[in-house]
C-alpha positions as CSV (number, residue, x, y, z in Angstrom):
1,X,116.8,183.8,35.7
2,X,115.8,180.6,36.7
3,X,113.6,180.2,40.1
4,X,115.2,178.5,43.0
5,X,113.0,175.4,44.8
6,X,113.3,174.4,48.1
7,X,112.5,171.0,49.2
8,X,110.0,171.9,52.3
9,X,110.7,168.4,54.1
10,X,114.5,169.3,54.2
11,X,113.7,172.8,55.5
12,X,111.9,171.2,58.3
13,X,114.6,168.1,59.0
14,X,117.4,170.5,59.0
15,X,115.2,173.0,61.3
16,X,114.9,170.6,63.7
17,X,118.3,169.5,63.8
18,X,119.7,172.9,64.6
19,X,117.2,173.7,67.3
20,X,118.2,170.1,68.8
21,X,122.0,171.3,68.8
22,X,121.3,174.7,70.1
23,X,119.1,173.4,73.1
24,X,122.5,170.5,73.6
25,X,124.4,173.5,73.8
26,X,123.1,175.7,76.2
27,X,122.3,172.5,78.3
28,X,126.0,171.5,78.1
29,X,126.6,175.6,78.8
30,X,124.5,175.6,82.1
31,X,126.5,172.3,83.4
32,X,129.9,174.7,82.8
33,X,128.0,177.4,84.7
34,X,127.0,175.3,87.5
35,X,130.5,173.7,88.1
36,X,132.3,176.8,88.0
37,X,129.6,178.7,90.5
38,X,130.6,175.1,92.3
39,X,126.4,173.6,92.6
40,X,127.0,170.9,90.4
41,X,126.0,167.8,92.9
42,X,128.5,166.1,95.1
43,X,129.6,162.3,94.4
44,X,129.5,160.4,97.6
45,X,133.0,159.1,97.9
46,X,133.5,156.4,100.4
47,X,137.3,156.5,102.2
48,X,138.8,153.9,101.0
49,X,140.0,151.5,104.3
50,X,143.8,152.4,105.5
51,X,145.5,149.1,106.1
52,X,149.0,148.0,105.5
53,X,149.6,145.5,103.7
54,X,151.4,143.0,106.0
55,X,147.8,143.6,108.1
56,X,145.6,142.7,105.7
57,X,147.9,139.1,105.5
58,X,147.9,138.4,108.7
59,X,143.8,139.3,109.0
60,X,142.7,137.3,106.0
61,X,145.1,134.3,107.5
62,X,143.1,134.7,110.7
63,X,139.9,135.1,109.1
64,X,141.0,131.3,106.9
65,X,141.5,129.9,110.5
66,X,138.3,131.2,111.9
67,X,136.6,129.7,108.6
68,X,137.9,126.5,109.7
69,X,136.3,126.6,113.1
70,X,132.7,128.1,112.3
71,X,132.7,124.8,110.1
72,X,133.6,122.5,112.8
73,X,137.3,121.9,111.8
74,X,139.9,121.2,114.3
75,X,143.2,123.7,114.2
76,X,146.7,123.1,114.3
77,X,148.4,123.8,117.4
78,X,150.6,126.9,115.7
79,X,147.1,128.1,113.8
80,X,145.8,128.3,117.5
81,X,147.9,130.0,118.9
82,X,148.3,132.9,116.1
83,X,144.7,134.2,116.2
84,X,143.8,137.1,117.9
85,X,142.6,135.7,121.4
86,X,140.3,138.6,122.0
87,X,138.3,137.7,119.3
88,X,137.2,134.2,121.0
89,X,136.8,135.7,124.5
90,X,132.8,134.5,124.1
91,X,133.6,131.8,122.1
92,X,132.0,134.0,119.6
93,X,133.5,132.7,116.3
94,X,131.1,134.5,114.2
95,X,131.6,137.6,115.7
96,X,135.4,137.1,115.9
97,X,134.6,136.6,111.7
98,X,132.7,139.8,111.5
99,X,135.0,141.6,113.3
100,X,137.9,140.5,110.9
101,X,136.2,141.1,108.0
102,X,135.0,144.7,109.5
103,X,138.8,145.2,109.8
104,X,139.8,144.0,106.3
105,X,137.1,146.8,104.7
106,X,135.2,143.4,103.5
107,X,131.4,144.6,104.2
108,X,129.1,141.6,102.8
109,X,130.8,139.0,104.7
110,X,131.4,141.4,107.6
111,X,127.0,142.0,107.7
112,X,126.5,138.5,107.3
113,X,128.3,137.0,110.0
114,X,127.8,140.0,112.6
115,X,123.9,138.8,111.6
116,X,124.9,135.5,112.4
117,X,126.5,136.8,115.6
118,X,123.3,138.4,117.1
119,X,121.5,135.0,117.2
120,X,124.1,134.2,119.9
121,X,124.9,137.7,121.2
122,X,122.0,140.0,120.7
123,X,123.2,143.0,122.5
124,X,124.5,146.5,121.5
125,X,128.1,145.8,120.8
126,X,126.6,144.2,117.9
127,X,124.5,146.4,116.5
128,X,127.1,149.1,117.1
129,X,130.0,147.2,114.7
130,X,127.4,146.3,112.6
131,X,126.8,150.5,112.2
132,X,130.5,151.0,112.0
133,X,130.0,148.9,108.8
134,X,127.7,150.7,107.0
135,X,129.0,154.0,107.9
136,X,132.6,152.7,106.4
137,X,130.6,151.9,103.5
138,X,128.6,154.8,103.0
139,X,125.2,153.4,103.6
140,X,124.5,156.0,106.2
141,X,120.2,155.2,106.8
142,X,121.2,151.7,107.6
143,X,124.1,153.1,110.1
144,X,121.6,154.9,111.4
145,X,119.0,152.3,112.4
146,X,121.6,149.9,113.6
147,X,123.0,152.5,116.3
148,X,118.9,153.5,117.2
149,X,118.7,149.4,118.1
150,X,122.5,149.6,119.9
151,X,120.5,152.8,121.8
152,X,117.4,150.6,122.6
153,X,119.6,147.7,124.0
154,X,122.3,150.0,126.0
155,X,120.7,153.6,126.3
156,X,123.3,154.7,129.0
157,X,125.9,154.5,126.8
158,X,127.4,157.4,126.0
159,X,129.7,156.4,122.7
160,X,126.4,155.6,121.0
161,X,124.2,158.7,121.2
162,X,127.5,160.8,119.7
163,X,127.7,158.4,117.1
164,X,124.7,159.2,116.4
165,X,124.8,162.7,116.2
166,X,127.7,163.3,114.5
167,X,125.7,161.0,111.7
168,X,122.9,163.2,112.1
169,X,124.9,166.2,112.0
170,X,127.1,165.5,109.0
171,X,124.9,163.5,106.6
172,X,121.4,163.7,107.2
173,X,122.1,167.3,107.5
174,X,120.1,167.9,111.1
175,X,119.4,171.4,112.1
176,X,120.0,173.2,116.1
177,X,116.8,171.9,117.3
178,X,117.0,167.8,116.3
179,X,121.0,168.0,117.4
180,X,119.6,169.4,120.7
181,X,117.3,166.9,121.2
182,X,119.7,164.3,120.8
183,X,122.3,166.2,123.4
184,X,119.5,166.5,126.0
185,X,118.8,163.1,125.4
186,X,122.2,161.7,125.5
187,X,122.7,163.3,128.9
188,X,119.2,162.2,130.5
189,X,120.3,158.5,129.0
190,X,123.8,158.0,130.5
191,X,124.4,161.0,132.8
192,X,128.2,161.1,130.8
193,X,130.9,163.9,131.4
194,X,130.9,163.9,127.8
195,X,127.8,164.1,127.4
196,X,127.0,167.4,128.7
197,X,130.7,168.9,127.7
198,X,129.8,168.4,124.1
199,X,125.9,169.9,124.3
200,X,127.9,172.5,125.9
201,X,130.2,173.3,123.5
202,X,127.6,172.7,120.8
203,X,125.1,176.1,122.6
204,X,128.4,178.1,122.8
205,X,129.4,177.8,119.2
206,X,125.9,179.1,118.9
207,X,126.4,181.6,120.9
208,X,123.8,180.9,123.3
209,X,126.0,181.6,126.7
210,X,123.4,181.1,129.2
211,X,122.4,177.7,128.2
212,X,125.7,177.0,127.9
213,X,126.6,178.0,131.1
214,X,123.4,176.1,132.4
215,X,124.6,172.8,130.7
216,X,127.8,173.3,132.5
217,X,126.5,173.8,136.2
218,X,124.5,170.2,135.3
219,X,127.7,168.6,134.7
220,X,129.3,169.9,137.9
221,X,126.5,168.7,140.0
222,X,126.6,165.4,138.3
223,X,130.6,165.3,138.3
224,X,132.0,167.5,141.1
225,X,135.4,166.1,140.5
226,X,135.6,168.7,137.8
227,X,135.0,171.7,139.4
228,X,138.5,173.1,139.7
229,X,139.3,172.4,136.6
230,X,136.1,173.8,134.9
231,X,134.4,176.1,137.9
232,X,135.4,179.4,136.1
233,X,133.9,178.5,132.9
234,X,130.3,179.3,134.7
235,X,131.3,182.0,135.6
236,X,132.6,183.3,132.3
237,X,129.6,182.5,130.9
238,X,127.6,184.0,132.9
239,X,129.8,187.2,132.5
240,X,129.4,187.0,128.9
């Protein structure tokens, strides 16, 4: 009976191949695992901007117009008098442009002429639109350090520090104590209704009824107008 031979460097090739296809496989078999137990990693997904159609016309006809008079042209009469006068009130034509284009979902020309805007108008307003923008646009770091310069400009304003912390909250993933923070500080900074309604809402979700109720004795003092309305709510508190 004859003696069978076997090529030694095919051994090894063909070895090698089957150890590569059974390490593919159970990589490809963990990846099933990991969708199904539902940890494979989330895609951001951007919402896509909700504007009809006869809108987005009558913004990117504007936003031709406005084109015209950043660079100095003269408009007709009728092109006057069809743009959206509240975007001139400052004579502001590259804010009324970054403001269109905010609208229209359009970010890169929206950033670069609100940028253009703040060498004429460096104030919060700004910063905040220029926020909105990044946040519509999923660029949430640079959302965030546009509102911390609209909070430096205009720290009393309320609208700001809850933008802020619903950023914090829902995408840099903050935990009790920073959200806190940020609800004590809104309330020191504008002395809003809101304010301390929302940092009291916030303890009594966590169940901390005392503070609550604390938070909610500040707000009276500070806005006795509400204390029919919202009187009892200490008091429940308190009971609790």
């Amino acid at each position: 009976m004859p003696k069978v031979r076997f090529n030694e460097n095919l051994l090894v090739l063909v070895s090698i191949v089957v150890l590569l296809l059974f390490m593919g496989l159970i990589i490809l078999l963990g990846s099933f695992i990991k969708m199904f137990l539902g940890e494979a990693p989330e895609e951001v997904v951007c919402p896509e901007i909700q504007i009809t159609e006869e809108e987005r016309a009558n913004l990117e006809q504007q936003a031709t117009w406005l084109l015209k008079l950043h660079q100095g042209e003269a408009l007709a009469e009728e092109e006057a008098a069809l743009i959206n006068s509240s975007c001139l009130d400052d004579d502001n034509i590259a804010l009324a442009l970054g403001f269109t284009y905010y609208q229209l979902g359009d970010y890169q020309p929206a950033k670069d002429f609100l940028s253009l805007a703040l060498i004429e108008r460096d104030d919060s307003f700004v910063y905040d639109l220029m926020a909105q923008n990044e946040l519509r646009h999923c660029h949430y770091q640079q959302a965030r350090e546009y509102l911390l310069t609209a909070l430096d400009r205009r720290p009393s304003e309320y609208s700001y520090w809850e933008k802020l912390i619903n950023l914090e909250k829902k995408h840099f993933q903050a935990d009790d104590q920073r959200l806190a923070e940020l609800y004590q500080q809104g309330i020191e900074a504008s002395d809003d209704w809101r304010a301390f309604t929302l940092y009291a809402h916030f303890l009594e979700g966590q169940e901390k009824y005392q503070e609550a109720a604390d938070v909610w004795t500040g707000a009276l003092v500070a806005h006795p107008q509400y204390q029919e309305h919202y009187g009892s709510r200490v008091d429940w508190l308190r009971a609790k």
